[in-house]
C-alpha positions in Angstrom: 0.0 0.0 0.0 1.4 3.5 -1.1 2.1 5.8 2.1 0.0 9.5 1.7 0.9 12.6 3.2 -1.0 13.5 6.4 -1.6 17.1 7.1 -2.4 15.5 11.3 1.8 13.9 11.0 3.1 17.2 9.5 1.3 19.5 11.7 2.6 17.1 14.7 6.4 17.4 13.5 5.6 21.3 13.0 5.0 21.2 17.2 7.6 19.1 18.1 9.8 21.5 16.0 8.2 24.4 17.9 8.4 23.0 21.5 12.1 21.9 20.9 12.9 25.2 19.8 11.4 27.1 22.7 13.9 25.4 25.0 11.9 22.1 25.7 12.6 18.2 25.4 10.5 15.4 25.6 11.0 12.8 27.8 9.1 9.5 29.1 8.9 8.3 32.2 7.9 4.5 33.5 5.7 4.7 36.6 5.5 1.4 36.7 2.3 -1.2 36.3 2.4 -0.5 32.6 2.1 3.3 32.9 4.3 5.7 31.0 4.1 9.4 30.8 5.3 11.8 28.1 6.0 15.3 29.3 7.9 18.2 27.5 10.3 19.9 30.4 12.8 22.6 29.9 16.0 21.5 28.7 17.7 23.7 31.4 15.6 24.6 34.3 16.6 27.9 35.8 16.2 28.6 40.0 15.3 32.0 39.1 12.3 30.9 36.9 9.0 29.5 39.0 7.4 26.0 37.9 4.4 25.8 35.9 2.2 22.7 34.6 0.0 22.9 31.7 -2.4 20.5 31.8 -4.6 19.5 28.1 -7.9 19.0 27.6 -9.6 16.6 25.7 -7.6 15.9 22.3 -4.6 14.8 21.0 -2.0 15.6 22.8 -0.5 18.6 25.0 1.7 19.8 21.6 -2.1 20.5 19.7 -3.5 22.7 22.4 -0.8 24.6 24.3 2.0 25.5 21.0 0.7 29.0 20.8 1.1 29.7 24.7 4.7 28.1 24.7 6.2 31.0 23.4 5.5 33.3 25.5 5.3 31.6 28.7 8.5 30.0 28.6 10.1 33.1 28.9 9.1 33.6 32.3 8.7 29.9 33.8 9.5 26.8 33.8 7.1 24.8 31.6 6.0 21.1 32.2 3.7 19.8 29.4 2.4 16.1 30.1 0.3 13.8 27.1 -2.6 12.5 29.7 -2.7 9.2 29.6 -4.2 7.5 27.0 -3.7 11.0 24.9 -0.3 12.1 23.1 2.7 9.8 24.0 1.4 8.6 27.1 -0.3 4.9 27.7 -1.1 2.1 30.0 -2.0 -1.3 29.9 -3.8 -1.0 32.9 -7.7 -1.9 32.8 -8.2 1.3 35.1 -9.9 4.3 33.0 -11.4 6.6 36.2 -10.5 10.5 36.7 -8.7 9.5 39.6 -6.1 6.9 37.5 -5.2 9.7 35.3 
């Protein structure tokens, strides 16, 4: 079967391009039981800078909904950008799917 272009892959690559270039890096971590979560963090966090999470909401991943605030937010903190599980980068193949597990 011939591959075709996806506007969804190219417009994904676009925001990783984005996020890495605003001083960010993605990263996985296990937390065991099947569990691992994605997260862009700064490639350098700086003392001087305070901590923020941005947490998505329903969709595809955190890259889709919060690349237009990166920009100017990570001027002034240190961003942390998870995939929720189950969206993104992030998965488990754990049977639990409540508010609470994520």
């Amino acid at each position: 079967m011939a591959r075709c272009f996806s506007f969804t892959a190219t417009r994904d690559q676009c925001f990783r391009l984005s996020f890495s270039q605003s001083g960010l890096k993605s990263t996985s971590t296990d937390l065991g039981e099947g569990t691992v979560m994605h997260c862009w963090v700064p490639r350098r966090r700086q003392q001087s800078k305070p901590n923020l999470l941005l947490l998505h909401g329903m969709g595809a991943n955190a890259m889709w909904q919060w690349n237009e605030f990166i920009s100017p937010l990570v001027s002034r903190f240190n961003l942390y950008v998870p995939d929720l599980v189950f969206f993104g980068e992030s998965y488990t193949s754990r049977p639990d799917r409540t508010e609470a597990f994520q």
